[in-house]
C-alpha positions as CSV (number, residue, x, y, z in Angstrom):
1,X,-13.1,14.9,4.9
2,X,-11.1,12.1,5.6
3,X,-10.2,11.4,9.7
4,X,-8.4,13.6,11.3
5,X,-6.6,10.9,13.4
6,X,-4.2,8.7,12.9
7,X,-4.1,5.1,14.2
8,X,-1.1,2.6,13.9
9,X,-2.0,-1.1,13.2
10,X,1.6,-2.6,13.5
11,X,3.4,-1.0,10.7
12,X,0.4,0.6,8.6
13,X,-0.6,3.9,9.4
14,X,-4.3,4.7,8.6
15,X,-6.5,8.0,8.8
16,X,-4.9,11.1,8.0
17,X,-3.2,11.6,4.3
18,X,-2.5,8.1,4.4
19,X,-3.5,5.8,1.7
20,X,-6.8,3.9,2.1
21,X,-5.8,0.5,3.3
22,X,-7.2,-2.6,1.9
23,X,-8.2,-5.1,4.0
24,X,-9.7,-8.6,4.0
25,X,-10.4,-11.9,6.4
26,X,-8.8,-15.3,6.1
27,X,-11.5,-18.1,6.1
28,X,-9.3,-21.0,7.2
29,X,-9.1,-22.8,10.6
30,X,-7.1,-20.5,12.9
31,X,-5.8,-23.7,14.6
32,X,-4.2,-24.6,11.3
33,X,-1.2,-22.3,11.1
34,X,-0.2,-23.1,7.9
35,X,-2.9,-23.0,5.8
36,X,-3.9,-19.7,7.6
37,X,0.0,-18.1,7.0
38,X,0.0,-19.3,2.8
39,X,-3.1,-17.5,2.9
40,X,-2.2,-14.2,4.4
41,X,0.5,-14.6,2.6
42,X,-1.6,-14.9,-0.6
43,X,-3.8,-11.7,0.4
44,X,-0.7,-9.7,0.8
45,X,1.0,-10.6,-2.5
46,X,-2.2,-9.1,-4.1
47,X,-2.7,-6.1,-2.0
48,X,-4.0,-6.6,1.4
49,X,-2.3,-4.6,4.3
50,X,-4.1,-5.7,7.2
51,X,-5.5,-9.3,7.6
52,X,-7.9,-10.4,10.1
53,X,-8.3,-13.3,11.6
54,X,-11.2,-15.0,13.7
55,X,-9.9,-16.0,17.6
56,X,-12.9,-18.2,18.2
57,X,-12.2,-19.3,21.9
58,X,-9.1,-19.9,24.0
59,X,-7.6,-22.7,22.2
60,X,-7.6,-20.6,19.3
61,X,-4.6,-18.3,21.7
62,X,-2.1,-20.2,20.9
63,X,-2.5,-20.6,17.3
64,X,-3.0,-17.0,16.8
65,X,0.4,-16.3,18.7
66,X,2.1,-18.4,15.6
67,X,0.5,-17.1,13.2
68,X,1.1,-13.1,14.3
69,X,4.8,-14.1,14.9
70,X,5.6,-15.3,11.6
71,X,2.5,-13.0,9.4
72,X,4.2,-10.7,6.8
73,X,1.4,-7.9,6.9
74,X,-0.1,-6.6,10.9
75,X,-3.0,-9.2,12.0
76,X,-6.6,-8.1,13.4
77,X,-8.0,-10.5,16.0
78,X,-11.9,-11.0,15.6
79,X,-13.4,-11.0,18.7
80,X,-16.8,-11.5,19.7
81,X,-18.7,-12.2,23.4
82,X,-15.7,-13.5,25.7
83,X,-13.8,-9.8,26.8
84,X,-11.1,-12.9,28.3
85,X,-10.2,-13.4,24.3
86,X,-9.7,-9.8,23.5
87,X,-7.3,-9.7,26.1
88,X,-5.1,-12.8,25.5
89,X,-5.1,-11.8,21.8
90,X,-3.3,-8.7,22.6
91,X,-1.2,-9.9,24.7
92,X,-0.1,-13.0,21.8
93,X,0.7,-10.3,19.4
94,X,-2.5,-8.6,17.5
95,X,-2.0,-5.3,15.7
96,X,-5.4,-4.5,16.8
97,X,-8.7,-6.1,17.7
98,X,-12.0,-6.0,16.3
99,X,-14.7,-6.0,19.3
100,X,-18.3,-5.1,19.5
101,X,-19.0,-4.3,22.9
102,X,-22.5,-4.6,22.9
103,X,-21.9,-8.5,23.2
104,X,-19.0,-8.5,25.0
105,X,-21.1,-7.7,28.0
106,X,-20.2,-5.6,31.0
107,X,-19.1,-2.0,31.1
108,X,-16.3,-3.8,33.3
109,X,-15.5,-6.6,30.9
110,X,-14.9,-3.7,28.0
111,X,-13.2,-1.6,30.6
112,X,-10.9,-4.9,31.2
113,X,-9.9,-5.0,27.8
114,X,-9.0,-0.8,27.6
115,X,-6.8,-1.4,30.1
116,X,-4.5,-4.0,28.5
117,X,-5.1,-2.5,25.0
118,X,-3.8,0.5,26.5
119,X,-0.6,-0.9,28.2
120,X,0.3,-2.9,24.7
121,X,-0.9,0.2,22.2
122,X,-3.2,-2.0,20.5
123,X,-6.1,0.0,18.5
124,X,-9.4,-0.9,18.9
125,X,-12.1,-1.1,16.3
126,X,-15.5,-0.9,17.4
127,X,-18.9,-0.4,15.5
128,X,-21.8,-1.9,14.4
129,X,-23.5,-3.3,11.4
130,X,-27.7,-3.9,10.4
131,X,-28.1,-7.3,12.2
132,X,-26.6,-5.5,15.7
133,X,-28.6,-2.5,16.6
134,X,-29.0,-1.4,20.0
135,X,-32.8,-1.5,21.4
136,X,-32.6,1.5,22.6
137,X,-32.0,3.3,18.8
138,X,-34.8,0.8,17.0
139,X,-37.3,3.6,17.0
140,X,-34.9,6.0,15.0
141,X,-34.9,5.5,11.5
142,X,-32.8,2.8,9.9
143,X,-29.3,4.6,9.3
144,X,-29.9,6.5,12.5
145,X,-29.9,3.7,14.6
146,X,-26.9,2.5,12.9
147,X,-25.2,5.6,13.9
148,X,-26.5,5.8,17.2
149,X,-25.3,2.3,17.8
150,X,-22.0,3.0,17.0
151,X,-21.3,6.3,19.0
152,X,-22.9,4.7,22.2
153,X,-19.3,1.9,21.6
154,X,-17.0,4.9,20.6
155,X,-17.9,6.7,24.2
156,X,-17.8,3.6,25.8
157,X,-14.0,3.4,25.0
158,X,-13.7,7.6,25.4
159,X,-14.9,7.3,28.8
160,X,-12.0,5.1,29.6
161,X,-9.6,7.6,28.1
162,X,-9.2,5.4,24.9
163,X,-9.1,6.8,21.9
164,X,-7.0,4.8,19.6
165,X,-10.3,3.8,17.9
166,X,-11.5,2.7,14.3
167,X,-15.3,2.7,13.8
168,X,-16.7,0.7,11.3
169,X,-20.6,0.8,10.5
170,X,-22.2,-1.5,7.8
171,X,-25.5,-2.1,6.6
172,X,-26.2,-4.5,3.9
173,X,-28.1,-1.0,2.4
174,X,-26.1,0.9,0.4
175,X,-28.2,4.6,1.1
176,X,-28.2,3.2,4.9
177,X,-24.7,2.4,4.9
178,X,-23.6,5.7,3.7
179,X,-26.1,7.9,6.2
180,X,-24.9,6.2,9.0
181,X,-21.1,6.6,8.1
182,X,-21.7,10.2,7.3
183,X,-23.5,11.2,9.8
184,X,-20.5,9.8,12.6
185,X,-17.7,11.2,10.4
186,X,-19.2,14.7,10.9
187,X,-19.0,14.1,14.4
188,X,-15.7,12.4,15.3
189,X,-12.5,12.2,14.1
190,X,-11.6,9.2,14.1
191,X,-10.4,6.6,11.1
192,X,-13.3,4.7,9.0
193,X,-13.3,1.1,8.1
194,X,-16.3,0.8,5.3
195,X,-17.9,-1.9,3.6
196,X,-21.1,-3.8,2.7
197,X,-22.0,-6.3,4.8
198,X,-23.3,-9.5,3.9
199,X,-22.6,-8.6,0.2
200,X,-23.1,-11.4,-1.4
201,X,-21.9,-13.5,-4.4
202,X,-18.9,-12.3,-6.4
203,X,-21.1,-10.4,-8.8
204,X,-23.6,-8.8,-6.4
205,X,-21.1,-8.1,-4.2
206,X,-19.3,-6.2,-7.0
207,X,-21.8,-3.9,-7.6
208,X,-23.1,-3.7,-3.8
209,X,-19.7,-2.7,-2.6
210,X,-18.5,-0.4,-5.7
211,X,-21.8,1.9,-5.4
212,X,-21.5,1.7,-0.8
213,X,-17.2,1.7,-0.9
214,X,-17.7,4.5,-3.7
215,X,-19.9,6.8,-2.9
216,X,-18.3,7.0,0.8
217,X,-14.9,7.3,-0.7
218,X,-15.9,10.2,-3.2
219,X,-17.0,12.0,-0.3
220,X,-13.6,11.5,1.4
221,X,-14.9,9.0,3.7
222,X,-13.3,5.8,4.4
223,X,-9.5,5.2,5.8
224,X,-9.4,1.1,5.5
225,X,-11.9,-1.3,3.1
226,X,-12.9,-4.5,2.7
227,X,-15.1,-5.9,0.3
228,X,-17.0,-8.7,1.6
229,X,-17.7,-11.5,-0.7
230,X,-19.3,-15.5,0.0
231,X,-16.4,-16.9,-1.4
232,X,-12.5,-16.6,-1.6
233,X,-11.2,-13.6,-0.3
234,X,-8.5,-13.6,-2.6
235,X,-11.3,-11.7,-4.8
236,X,-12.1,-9.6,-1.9
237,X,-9.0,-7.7,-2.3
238,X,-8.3,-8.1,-6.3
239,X,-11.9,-6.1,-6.3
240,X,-10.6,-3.4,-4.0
241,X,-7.6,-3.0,-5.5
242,X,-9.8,-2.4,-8.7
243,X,-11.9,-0.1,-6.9
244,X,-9.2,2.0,-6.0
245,X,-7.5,2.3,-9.1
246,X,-10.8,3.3,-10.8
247,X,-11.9,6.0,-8.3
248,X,-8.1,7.2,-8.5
249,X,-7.5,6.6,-5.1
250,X,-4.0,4.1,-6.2
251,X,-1.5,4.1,-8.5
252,X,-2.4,1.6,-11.1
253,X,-3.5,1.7,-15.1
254,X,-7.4,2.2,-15.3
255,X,-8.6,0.9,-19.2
256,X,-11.9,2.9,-20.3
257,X,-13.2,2.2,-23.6
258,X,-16.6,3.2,-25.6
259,X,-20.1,1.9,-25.5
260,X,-20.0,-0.2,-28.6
261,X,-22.7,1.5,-32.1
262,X,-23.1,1.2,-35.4
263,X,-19.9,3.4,-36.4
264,X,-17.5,1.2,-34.3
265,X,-14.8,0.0,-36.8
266,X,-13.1,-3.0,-34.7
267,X,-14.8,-4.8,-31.9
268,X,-14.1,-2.7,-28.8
269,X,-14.6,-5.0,-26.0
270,X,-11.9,-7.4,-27.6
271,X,-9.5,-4.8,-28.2
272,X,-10.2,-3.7,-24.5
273,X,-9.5,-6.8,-23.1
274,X,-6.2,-7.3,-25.0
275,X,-4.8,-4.2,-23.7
276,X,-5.9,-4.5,-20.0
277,X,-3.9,-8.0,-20.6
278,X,-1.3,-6.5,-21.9
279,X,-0.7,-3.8,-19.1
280,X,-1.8,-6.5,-16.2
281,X,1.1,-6.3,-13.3
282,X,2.2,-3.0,-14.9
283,X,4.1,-0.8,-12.1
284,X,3.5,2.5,-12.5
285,X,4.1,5.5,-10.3
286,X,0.4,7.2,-10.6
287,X,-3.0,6.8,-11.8
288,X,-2.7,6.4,-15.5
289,X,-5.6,6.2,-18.0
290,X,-6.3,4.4,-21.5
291,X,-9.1,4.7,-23.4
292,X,-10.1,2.2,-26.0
293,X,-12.4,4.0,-28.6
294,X,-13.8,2.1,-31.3
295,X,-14.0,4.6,-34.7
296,X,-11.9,8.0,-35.5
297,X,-15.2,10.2,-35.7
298,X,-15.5,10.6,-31.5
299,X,-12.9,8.6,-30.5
300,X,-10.2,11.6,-30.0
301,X,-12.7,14.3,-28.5
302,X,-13.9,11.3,-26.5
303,X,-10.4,10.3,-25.0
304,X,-8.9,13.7,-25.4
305,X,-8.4,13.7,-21.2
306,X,-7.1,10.2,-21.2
307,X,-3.6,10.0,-20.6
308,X,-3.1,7.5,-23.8
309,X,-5.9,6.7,-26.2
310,X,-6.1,3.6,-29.2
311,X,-8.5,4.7,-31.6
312,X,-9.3,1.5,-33.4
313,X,-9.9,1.4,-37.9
314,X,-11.0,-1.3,-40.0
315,X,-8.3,-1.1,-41.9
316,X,-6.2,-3.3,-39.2
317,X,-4.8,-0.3,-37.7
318,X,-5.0,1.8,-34.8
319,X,-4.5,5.3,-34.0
320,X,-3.1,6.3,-30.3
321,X,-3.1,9.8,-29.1
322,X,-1.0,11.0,-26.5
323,X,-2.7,13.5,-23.9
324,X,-5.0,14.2,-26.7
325,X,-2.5,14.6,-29.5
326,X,-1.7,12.0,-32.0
327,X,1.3,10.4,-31.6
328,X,1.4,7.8,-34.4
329,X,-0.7,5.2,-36.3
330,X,0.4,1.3,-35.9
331,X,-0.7,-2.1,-37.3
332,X,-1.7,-4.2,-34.7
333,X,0.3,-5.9,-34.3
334,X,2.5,-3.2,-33.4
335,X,0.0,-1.9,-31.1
336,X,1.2,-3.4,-27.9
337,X,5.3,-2.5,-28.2
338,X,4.0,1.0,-28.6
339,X,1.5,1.1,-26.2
340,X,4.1,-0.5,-23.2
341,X,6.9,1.7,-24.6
342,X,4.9,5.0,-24.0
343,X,4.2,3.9,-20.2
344,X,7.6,3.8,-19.1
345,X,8.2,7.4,-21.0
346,X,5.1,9.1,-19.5
């Protein structure tokens, strides 16, 4: 099940029935407000909700107060080993922080930052990932440990009577990664931030976080992603997007087509790609699906629970079926009026 709780991050509600929030991490100097706000800006404009960004040491205070005050979208301060930064983040404006408390040091330093987070409502997201294991859990098997590592910061912050919390656990293994998240969402209720760390290259990072982000979401686990890539993270959130529309999980236009064989009449994967082009930006209201089929002997039984199907010929036509019924047969290049004309009737 998804969490049970719900957590506010500024304006964006996650856990709950809410919708899974995309997220992603600017990679700019934080002391250079500008570039950093043109990039959140750019993250939002393609469907990021939350944006985090790194508060590296004091001097970075400051900075981070401009950019909050004047981001369009609710801003995550990264914190790591100085509890003092945690604090003064919070107090410049962060929606919530990101903390691991295993190297922020003292039970007292964490309990510190509880008690401003508390007075300012900010949320706290604790976890941990494969490279930050507690010693104590190295004995237990890998996904285990990853578990284990994470609870031991979630009671941390109960014990303090904190519990606007977001857990995050990532493992650069996939099987690991979704263990350990299952194994803590059976016990808690708290929301879930999943990913893949340390993912990779655009295209192993593709398939990395598709199979981890996936299989976690088809099992109704996971309330915020990211997709970590080595690279712009302007991809980062174009893939998750993606991701969601294909698992169903946003409103968007998801384009299937057919293995290519020997009976395929047109070529498929250009007839694919001129569609997905041709729908690219479309609004729509729900998850709609069309399937590109390449010959009239499978094509219809194939697509029959697509919303709209184009059933290419040689004969420089196309059939499209609605719903699994045929709705008409056009030339192509009458294919693409008909095909945007049925998705503002359907």
């Amino acid at each position: 099940m998804f969490s049970e709780k719900v957590v506010n991050v500024g304006n964006v509600n996650i856990g709950g029935n809410y919708p899974i929030v995309i997220q992603s991490m600017t990679n700019t100097d934080t002391t250079n407000v500008e570039d950093t706000l043109r990039q959140i800006n750019e993250l939002a404009n393609v469907g990021a909700k939350i944006v985090r960004v790194a508060v590296r040491d004091m001097g970075d205070i400051p900075f981070f107060s401009n950019i909050v005050t004047h981001s369009i979208v609710p801003i995550v301060a990264d914190i790591h080993f100085d509890y003092r930064l945690a604090i003064e983040a919070i107090k410049a404006g962060a929606a919530k922080i990101r903390i691991n408390p295993g190297n922020i040091g003292s039970d007292e330093k964490v309990r510190k930052i509880v008690e401003v987070a508390k007075e300012y409502k900010v949320p706290i997201r604790v976890g941990a990932n494969s490279g930050s294991i507690g010693k104590e859990f190295r004995h237990l098997s890998r996904h285990q440990a990853l578990a284990e590592s994470a609870l031991k910061e979630v009671r941390l912050l109960e014990r303090e009577g904190f519990y606007d919390i977001v857990i995050s656990m990532k493992s650069v293994d996939p099987k690991d990664n979704f263990l350990a998240n299952k194994y803590v969402s059976e016990i808690v209720p708290y929301p879930f931030h999943i990913g893949i760390t340390e993912a990779g290259i655009y295209e192993d990072a593709a398939v990395l976080s598709s199979v981890g982000i996936g299989s976690l979401l088809i099992n109704n686990i996971g309330d915020t992603i990211r997709i970590s890539i080595s690279g712009n993270p302007i991809k980062e959130v174009e893939l998750a997007k993606q991701l969601l529309v294909l698992l169903g999980f946003e409103n968007g236009i998801r384009v299937v087509a057919c293995p290519t064989c020997a009976r395929a009449e047109i070529d498929v994967e250009k007839l694919a790609y001129e569609v997905k082009s041709w729908v690219k930006g479309k609004k729509v209201n729900r998850n709609i699906t069309i399937s590109v089929m390449g010959c009239i002997v499978n094509g219809p039984g194939e697509a029959k629970y697509s919303d709209i199907a184009v059933v290419g010929t040689k004969n420089s036509s196309a059939a499209i079926f609605l719903k699994g019924d045929l709705y008409g047969t056009f030339k192509n290049d009458e294919l693409k009026e008909a095909l945007l004309s049925l998705l503002d009737i359907i």
